[in-house]
PAVEX-512083 format. One record per residue: x, y, z of N, C-alpha, C in turn; residue number from 1. Coordinates in steps of 0.02 Angstrom, whole numbers, padded with zeros to 5 digits, always signed. Atoms other than C-alpha are relative to their C-alpha. Example, Ala and Ser with C-alpha at 12.3 -4.5 7.8 and 13.67 -1.06 7.14 Angstrom:
REM PAVEX-512083
+00045|-00059|+00000|+00615|-00225|+00390|+00045|+00060|+00000|1
-00042|-00059|-00003|+00684|-00053|+00357|-00039|+00055|+00037|2
END
This chain:
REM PAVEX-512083
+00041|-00060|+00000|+00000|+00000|+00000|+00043|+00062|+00000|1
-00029|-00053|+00006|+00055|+00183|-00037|+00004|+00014|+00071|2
-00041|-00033|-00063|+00079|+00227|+00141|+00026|-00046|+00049|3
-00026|+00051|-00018|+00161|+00074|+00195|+00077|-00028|-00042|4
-00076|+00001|+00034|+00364|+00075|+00162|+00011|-00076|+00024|5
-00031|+00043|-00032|+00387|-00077|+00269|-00036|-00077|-00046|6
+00050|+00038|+00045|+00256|-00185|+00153|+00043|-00015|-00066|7
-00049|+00022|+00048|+00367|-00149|-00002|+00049|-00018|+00018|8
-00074|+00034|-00025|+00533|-00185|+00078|-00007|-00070|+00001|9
+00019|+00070|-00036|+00455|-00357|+00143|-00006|-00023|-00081|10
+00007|+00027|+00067|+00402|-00377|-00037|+00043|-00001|-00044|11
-00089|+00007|+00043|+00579|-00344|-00121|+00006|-00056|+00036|12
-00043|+00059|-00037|+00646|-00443|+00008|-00021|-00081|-00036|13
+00035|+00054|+00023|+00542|-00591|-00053|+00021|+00004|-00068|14
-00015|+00008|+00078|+00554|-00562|-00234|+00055|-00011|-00001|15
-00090|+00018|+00015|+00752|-00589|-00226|-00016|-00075|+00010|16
-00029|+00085|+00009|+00724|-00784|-00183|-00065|-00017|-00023|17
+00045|+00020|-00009|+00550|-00793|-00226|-00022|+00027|-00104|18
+00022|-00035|+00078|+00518|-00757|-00445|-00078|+00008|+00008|19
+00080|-00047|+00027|+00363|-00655|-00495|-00057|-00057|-00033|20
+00044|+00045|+00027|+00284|-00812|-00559|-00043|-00044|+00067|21
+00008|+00031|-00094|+00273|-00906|-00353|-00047|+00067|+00010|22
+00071|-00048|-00031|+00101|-00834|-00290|+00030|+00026|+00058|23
-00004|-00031|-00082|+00129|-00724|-00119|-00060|+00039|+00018|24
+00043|+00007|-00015|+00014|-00692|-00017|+00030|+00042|+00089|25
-00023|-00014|-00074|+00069|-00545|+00131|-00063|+00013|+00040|26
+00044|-00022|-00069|-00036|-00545|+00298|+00026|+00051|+00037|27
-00035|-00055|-00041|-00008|-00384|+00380|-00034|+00013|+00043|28
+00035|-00042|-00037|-00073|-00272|+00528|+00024|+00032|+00038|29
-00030|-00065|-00051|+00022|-00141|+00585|-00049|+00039|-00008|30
+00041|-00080|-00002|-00101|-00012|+00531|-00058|-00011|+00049|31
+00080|+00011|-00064|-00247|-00083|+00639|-00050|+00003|-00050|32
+00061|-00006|+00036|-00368|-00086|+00489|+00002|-00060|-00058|33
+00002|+00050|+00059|-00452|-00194|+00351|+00009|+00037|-00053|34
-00034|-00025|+00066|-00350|-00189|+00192|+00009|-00079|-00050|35
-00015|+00018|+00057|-00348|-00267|+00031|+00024|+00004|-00041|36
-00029|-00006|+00054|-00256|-00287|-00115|+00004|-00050|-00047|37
+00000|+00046|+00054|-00271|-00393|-00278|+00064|+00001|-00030|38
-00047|+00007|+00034|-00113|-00345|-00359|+00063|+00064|+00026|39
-00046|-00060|-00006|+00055|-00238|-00305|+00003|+00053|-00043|40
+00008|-00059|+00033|+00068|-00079|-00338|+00043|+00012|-00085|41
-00048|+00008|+00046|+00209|-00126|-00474|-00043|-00016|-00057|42
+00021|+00035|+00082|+00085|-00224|-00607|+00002|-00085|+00044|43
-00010|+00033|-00011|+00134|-00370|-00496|-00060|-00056|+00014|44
+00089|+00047|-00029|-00035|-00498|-00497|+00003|-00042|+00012|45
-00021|+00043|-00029|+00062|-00624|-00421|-00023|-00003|+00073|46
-00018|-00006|-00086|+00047|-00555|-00239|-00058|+00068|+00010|47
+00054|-00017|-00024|-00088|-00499|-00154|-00007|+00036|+00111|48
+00003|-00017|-00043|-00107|-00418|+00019|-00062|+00014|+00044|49
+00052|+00014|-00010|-00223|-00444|+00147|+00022|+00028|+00087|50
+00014|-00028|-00074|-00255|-00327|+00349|-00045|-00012|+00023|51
+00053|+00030|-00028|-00372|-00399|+00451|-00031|+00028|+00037|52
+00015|-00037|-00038|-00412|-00250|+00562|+00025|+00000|+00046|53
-00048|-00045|-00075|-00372|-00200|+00739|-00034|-00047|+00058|54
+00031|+00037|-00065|-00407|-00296|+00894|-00028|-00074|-00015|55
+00050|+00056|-00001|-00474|-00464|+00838|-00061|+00018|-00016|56
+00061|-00016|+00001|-00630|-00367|+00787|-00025|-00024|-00062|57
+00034|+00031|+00064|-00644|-00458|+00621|+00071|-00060|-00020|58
-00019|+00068|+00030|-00563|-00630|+00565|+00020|+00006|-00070|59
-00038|+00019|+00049|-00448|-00622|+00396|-00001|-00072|-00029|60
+00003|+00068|+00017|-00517|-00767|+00300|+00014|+00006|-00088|61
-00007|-00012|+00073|-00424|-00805|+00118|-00018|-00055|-00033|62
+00002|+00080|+00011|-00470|-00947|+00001|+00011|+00020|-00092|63
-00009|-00018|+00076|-00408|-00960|-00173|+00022|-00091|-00025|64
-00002|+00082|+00030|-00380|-01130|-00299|+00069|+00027|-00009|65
-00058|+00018|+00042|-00202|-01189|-00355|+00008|-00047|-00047|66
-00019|+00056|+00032|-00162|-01253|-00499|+00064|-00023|+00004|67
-00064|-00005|-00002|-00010|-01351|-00487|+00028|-00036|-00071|68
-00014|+00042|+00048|-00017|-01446|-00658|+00043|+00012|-00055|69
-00049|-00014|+00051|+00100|-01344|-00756|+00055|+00010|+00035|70
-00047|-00023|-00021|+00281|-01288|-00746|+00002|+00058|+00079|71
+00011|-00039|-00043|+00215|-01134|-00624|-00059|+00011|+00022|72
+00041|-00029|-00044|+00099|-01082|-00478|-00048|+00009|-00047|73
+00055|-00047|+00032|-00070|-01035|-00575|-00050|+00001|+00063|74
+00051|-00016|-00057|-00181|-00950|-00441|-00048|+00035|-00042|75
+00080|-00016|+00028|-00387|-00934|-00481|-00035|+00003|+00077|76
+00059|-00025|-00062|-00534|-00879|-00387|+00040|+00022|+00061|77
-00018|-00046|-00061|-00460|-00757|-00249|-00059|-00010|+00018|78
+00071|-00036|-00037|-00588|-00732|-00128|+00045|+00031|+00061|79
-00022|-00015|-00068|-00570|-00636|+00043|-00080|+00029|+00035|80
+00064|-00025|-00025|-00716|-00599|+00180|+00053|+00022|+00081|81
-00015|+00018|-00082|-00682|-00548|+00373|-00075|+00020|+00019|82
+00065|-00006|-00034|-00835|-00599|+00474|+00037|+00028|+00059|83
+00001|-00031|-00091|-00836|-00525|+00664|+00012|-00061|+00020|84
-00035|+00069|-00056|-00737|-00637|+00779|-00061|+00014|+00041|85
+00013|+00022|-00069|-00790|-00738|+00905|-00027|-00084|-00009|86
-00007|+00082|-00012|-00780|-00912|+00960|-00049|-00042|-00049|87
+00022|+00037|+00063|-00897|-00983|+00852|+00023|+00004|-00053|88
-00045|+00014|+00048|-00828|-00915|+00731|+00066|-00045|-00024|89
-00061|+00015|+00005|-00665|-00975|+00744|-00014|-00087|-00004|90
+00021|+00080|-00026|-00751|-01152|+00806|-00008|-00003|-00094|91
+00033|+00016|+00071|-00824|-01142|+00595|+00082|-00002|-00034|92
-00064|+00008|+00017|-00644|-01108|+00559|+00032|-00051|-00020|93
-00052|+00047|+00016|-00549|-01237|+00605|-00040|-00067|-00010|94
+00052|+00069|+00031|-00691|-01376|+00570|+00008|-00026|+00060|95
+00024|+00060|-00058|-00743|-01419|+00736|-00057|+00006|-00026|96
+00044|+00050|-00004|-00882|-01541|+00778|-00073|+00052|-00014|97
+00052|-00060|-00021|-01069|-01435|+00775|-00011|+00004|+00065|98
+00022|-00022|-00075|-01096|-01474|+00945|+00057|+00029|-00011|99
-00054|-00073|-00041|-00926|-01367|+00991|-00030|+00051|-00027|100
+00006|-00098|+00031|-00977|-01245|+00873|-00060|+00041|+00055|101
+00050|-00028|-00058|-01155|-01234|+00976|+00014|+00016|+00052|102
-00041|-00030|-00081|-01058|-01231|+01142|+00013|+00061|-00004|103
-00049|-00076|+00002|-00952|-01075|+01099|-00048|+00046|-00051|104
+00024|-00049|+00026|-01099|-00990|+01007|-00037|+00029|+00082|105
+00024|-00011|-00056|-01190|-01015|+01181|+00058|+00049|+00032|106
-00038|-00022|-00036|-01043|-00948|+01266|+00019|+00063|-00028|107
+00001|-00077|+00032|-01030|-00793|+01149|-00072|+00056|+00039|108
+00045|-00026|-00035|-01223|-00760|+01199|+00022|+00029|+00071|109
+00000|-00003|-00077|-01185|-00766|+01371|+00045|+00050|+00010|110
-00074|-00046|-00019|-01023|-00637|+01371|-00045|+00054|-00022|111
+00046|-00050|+00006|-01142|-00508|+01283|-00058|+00019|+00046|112
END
């Protein structure tokens, strides 16, 4: 991002062992906010950037296909969403059971 020096540096840095063809994929959050990016500011539509906001107040979820059937990386369908944390959420996350998920939705109710 244009007001983020430390974002391109990280991204040179990478490009020296990493060729423009290898998908990247930076997670950041120094700024405290949700940020997106489809393609570097360069032309680069290899590498994509993704801020999840400030506090845990929203969940950074990415999902994209790989192909790996040729010589190089081919990345399709980007997606990105951040729902609002909280334990259920996270329970849908990592593919727990439904009962857990119901536990920790109960247990969200209950903290509100």
């Amino acid at each position: 991002p244009e007001d983020c020096c430390e974002i391109q540096d990280i991204y040179e840095g990478l490009r020296v062992v990493l060729d423009k063809e290898t998908p990247l994929v930076i997670l950041a959050g120094h700024r405290h906010r949700k940020f997106w990016q489809d393609e570097f500011p360069n032309g680069d539509s290899n590498t994509w950037i993704m801020e999840s906001g400030a506090y845990l107040e929203e969940i950074g979820l990415l999902q994209m296909d790989l192909d790996l059937s040729g010589d190089a990386t081919v990345v399709k369908n980007v997606q990105h969403v951040w729902p609002k944390a909280s334990t259920s959420v996270f329970a849908q996350v990592l593919g727990l059971p439904a009962m857990l998920q119901d536990l920790l939705s109960t247990a969200d109710l209950q903290k509100s």
